[in-house]
N, C-alpha and C positions, 0 to 999 in steps of 0.2 A: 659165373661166367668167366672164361679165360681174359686174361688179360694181354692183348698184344700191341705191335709196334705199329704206332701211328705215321711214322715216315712212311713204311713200308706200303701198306693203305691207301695212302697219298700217293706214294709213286705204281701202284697198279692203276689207281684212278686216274693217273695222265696218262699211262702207257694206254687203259682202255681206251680213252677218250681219244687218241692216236690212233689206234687202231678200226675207232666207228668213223673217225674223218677218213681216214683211208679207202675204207672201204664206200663211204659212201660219196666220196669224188669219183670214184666208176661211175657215176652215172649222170656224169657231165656233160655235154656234147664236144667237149672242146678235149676231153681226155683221150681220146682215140687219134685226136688230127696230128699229126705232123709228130707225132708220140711226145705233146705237149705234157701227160701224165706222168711220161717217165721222167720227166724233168721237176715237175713240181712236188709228187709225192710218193714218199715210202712204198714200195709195195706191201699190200696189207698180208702176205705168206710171211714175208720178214719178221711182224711183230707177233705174229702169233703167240711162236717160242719163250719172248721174254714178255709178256702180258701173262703165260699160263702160270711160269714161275714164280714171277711176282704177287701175283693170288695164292697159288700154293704154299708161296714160301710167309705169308700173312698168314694164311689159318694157318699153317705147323707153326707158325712162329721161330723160323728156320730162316737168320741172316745171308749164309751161304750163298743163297738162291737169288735175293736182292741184289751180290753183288756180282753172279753169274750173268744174271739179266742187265746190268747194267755193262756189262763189257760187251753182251751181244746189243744194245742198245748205242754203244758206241762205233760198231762196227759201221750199225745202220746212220752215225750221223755221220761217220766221216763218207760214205756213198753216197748221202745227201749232201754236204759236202761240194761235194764236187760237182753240180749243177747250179752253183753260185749264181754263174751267169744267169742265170732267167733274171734277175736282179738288175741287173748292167745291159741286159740284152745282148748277150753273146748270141743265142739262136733267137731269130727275128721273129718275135709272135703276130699273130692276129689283132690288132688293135679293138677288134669288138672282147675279146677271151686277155689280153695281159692284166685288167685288174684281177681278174679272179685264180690267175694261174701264180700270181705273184703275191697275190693273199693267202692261194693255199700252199706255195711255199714256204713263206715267213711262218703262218700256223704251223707246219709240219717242223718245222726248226724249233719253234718257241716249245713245241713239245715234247719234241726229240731230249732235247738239252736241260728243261725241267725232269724228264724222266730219269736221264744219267744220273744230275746231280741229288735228284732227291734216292736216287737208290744206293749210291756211293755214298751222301751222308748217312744213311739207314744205317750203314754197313758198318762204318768206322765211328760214329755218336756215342753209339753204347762205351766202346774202347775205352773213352777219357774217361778220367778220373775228375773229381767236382775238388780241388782244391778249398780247404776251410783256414780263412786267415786266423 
């Protein structure tokens, strides 16, 4: 059995898991209203790209692709990013819909951000050298 990179793994496994939340906040009631959706989560077209990567680039065992996916993974956090406000309540939500619109933002962050980093360390880990005193 081939042997490959467990970072890599790990970050398709958060980027997947990003992209099942994604897709499965569509079916909210509250993600339609006042386009409280666009505000709290990822478009699930956006991750497609870097979730297909990051599994291809596991089985080839192809780093390339880890840190391809991690620069399209960062595009998507800095446009998540920028909807800070649901946080602060810059646009005024629904008081029955702000915990869950502000739990699936925070989720969509925590795994935005775990997906970069763990795809960026994938990338550059191997590089170092293991110094021997």
């Amino acid at each position: 059995m081939k042997e490959r990179n467990l970072l890599v793994f790990i970050a398709a496994l958060v980027t997947s898991m990003l992209l099942v939340v994604s897709i499965f906040v569509r079916l909210f009631v509250w993600f339609d209203m006042n386009d409280y959706g666009q505000f709290a989560s990822i478009s699930y077209y956006t991750l497609i790209i870097p979730t297909a990567l990051l599994w291809l680039g596991w089985y080839l065992n192809d780093l390339k692709s880890a840190a391809f996916s991690s620069v399209l993974l960062t595009v998507c956090l800095y446009f998540h990013l920028e909807n800070i406000g649901v946080l602060s309540g810059t646009p005024i939500l629904v008081s029955t819909y702000a915990p869950a619109i502000k739990t699936t933002y925070v989720l969509n962050l925590i795994l935005v951000v775990a997906g970069v980093v763990l795809g960026f360390v994938a990338y550059y880990f191997p590089k170092f050298k293991k110094t021997e005193i």
